[in-house]
N, C-alpha and C positions, 0 to 999 in steps of 0.2 A: 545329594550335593546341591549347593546353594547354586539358584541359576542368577546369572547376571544381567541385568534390564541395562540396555543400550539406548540412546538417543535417538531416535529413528528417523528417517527422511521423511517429511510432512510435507516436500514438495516437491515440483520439478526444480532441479538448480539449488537444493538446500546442501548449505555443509557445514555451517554453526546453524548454534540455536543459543539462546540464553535462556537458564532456567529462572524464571521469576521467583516459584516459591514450591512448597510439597505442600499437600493437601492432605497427607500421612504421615505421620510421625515412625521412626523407629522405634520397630516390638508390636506396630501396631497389626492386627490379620488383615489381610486383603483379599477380596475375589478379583478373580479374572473378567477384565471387562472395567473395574472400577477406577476413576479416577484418581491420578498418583499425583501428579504434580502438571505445574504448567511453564510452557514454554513457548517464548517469544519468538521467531523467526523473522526473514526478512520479508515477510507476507503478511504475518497474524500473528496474534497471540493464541493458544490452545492445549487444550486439557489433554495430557498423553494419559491414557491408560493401562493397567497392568496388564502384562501378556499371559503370568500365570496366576493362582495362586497358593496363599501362603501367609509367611509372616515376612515383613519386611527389617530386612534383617540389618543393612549398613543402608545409608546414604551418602554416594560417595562423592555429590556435589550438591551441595543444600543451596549454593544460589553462583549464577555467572557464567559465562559461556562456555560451551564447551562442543566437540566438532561430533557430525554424527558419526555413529558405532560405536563413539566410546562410552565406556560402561559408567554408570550414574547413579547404580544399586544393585541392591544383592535381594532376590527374597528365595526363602527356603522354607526348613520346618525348624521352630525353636531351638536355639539351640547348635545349632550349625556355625561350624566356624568360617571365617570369609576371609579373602585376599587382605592384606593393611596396607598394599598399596590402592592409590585413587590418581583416577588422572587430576590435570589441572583446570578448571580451576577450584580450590576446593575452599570451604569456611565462607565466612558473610565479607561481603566487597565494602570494604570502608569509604568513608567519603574521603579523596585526597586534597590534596592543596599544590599545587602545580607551577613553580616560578616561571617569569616568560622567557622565553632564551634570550633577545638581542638587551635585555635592558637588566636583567634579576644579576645576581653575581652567580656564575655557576659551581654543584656541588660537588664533592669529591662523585668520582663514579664507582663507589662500592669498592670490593677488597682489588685493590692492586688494579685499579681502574677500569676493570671486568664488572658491566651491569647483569645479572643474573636476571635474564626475561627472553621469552617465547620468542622465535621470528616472529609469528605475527603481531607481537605486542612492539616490536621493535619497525615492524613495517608500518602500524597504526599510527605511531610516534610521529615518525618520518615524514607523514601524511599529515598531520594536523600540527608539525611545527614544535611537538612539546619535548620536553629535556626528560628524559627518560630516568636521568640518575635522578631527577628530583623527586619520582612517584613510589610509593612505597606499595611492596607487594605484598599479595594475598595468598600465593599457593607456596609447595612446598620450599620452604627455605628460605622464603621472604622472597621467593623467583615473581617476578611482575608479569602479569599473562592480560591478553586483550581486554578482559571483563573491568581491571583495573583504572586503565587509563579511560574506560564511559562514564566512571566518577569523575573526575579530574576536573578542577574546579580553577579558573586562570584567573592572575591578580597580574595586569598592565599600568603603566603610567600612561596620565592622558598626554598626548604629544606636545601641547603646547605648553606642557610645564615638566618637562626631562631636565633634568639638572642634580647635583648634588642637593641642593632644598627642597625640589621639589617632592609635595603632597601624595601619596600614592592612596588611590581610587580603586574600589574592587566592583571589574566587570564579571556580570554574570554570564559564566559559560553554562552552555546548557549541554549536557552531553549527546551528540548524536547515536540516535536509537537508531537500531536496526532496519526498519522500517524507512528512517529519514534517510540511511545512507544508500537503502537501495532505490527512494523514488530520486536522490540525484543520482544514481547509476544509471537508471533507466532512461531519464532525462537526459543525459548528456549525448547514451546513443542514440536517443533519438532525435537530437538535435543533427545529429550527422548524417541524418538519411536527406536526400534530398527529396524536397515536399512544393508543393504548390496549393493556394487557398484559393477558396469560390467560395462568394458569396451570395446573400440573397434574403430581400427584405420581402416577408410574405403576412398575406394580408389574414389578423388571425383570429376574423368576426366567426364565422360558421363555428370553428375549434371552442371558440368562448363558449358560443350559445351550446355547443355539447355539452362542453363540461359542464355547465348550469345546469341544463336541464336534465344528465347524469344524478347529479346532485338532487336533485330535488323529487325524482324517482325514487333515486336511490340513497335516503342520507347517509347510509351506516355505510356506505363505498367512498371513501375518500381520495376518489381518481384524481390527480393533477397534471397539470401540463407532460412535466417529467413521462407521466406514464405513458399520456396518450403520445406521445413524442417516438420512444420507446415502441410502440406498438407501430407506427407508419414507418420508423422507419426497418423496423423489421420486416413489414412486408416491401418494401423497397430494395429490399436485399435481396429478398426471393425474387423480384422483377428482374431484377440486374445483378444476375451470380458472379458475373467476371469481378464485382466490386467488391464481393462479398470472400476473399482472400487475404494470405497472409505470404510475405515473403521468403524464400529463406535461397541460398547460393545457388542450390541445385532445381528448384522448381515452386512453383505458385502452387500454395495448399489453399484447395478452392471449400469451403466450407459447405456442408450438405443443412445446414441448419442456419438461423437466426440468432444469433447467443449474444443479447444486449448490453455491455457493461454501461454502470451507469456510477460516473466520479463522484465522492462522499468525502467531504472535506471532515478529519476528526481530528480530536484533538494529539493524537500521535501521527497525523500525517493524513495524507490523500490517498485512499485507496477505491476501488474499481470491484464492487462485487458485480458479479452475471447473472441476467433472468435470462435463463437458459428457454431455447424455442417460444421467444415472444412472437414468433409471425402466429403461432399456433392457438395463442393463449388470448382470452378474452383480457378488454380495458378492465374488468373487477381484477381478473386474477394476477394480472401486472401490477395493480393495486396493490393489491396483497400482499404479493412476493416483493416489490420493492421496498414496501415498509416495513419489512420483515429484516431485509436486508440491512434497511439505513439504521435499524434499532442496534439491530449485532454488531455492525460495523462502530457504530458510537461505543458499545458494549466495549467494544476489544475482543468479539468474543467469535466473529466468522473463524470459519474453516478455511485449509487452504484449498478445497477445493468448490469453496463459492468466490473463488478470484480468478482459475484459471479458465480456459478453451472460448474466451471471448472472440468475436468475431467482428466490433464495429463498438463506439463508447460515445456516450454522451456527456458533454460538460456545460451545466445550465447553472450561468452568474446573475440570469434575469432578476433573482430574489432581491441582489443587493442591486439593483436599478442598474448593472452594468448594459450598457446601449449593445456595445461590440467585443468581443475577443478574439486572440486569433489560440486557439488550444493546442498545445506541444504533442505530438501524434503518442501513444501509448501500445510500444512495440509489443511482441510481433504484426499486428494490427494495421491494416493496410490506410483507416481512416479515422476521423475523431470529428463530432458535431459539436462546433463552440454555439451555445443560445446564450443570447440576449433579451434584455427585458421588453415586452411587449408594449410600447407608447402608442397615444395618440399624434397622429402628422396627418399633416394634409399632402393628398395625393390624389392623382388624377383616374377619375373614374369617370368612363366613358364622354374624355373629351371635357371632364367638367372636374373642379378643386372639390374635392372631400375631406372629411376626418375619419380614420381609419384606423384600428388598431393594427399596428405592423409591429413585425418582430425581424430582426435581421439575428442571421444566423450563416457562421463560416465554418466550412469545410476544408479539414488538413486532410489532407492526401498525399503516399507512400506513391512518389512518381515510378519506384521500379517496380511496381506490383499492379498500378492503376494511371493509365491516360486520361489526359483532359476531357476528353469528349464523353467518356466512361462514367468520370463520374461526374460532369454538368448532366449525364441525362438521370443519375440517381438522385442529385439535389433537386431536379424538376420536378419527378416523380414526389420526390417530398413533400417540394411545395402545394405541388396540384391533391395531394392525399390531403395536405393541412387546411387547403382552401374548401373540399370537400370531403372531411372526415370519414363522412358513411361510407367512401368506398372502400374503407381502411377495416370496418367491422363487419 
């Protein structure tokens, strides 16, 4: 009997996925263990693998979203006969073309004014404003299912020429990816948490002369700020465990480890991979593991499980000369370090004006899970590790 490959949960909180593409063809044999297709989630993109094997015998979504457990393929032994039915969404998602509601003229809405589409494709709609009888669908019976309306391509008038003459201008809608719709999810609740910032401009000559002479030890270790960053304040967590938590209604989950995320701006979004136990791990090996990460993460190619069980995230804008930011907290997460680029200023040293390389750097902090004074003494600690590295290694 043909067995049925399901969509599987690839994360916490997953319940769509979008399949990008098959990496096997129908008729083609498969082992177990081998790469079948890949799919997109609200975390990653990632290679699901066969469970058994076989020959792959249907594929019964060759591209588009579809909810986890439902079935996506069949593989058996040649020859096998297999269900003709397939969930939705099934075939190649067309590009559509989308009229605007308040200004387009609108279109019949399908037989006897009944549009043939998915609640969630009707709920997506609702959401992003678009005219639903204008999109044309891809699953069965011309039904318009969620995957359809992420083509969806929008043609507005520019405002200052609405009129019967008026010139009609095609704005480029870019469709919101799965990815993008969950970092403004995440964002928004986190905007709702109540939070407070501390700041602090720390003096980052010693930190330099590390990394130099790291370098120059060691050239094939490409330690950077980021890392050593990463690395102090992991052991600052260890110092100060009450910080090192995460919220939830019923109680403060106080973390037995260090788990660094570290923000990676790419071109499908901002995502947060983990160097898991950096208080434990040497500046090479944080090296390492974060350039390991920033590659994947550019790739499209992390797991979702180098994004979860973070405990504390770094977000460094220094590169583009950003001075200050203040960083949106990244839930469940009690805290979040915005860094700034490290200038020279003049500042007073012992009673006399210097030049100094300072870096200012603010802390967003989760007020229901961490006090003021809680975490003013882990930014200390920060600072006094940054001003004296070695006591960090």
């Amino acid at each position: 009997m043909a067995i049925e490959l399901k969509l599987p949960r690839l994360g916490q909180g997953m319940e769509f996925g979008t399949i990008v593409r098959w990496l096997r063809s129908e008729g083609d044999h498969v082992e177990r263990g081998e790469p079948l297709y890949e799919v997109d989630t609200d975390k990653v993109s990632q290679e699901v693998e066969a469970d058994v094997s076989g020959v792959l015998l249907k594929i019964n979504v060759p591209r588009g979203e579809v909810a986890v457990g439902r079935t996506v393929a069949y593989i058996g032994q040649e020859g096998e006969s297999v269900p003709d039915d397939a969930p939705e969404p099934a075939g190649e998602i067309p590009h559509i073309a989308v009229a605007p509601s308040p200004l387009a003229p609108q279109r019949p809405s399908g037989r006897e004014g009944r549009v043939s589409a998915s609640p969630r494709a009707r709920r997506i709609a609702g959401e992003r404003g678009l005219d639903i009888a204008a999109v044309t669908g891809s699953g069965p019976g011309g039904r318009i299912v969620a995957g359809d309306l992420d083509q969806a391509a929008v043609t507005v008038r520019e405002p200052s020429q609405v009129g019967p003459s008026s010139a009609r201008t095609q704005v480029e809608a870019r469709p919101l990816t799965t990815i993008r719709r969950t970092i403004a999810r995440r964002l928004t609740e986190a905007w709702q948490v109540p939070a407070f910032q501390l700041s602090r401009s720390i003096d980052m000559a010693s930190a330099q002369a590390l990394l130099a002479r790291r370098h120059e030890l060691e050239p094939d270790v490409h330690a950077t700020l980021t890392d050593l960053l990463a690395k102090v304040c992991a052991v600052a967590l260890m110092r100060h465990p009450d910080v090192n938590v995460e919220y939830t209604e019923d109680a403060l989950l106080v973390h037995p480890e260090a788990d660094v995320g570290i923000a990676v701006a790419t071109q499908r979004g901002l995502v947060v991979p983990v160097i898991r136990q950096a208080d434990r791990r040497t500046l090479a090996e944080i090296a390492a593991v974060r350039a390991a990460l920033v590659e994947r993460a550019r790739a499209a190619t992390l797991e979702a499980a180098d994004l979860e069980g973070g405990s504390f995230t770094i977000s460094n804008l220094g590169m583009f000369a950003v001075e200050q930011f203040t960083a949106v907290l990244n839930p469940p997460q009690a805290m979040i370090l915005a860094v700034g680029a490290t200038q020279d200023r003049v500042v007073a040293v012992d009673g006399n004006p210097a030049v100094r390389p300072m870096m200012t750097v603010v802390l967003t902090v989760d007020h229901r899970a961490v006090d003021g004074a809680e975490a003013a003494a882990f930014l200390q600690t920060v600072t006094k590790v940054l001003q004296e590295p070695g006591l960090a290694l």
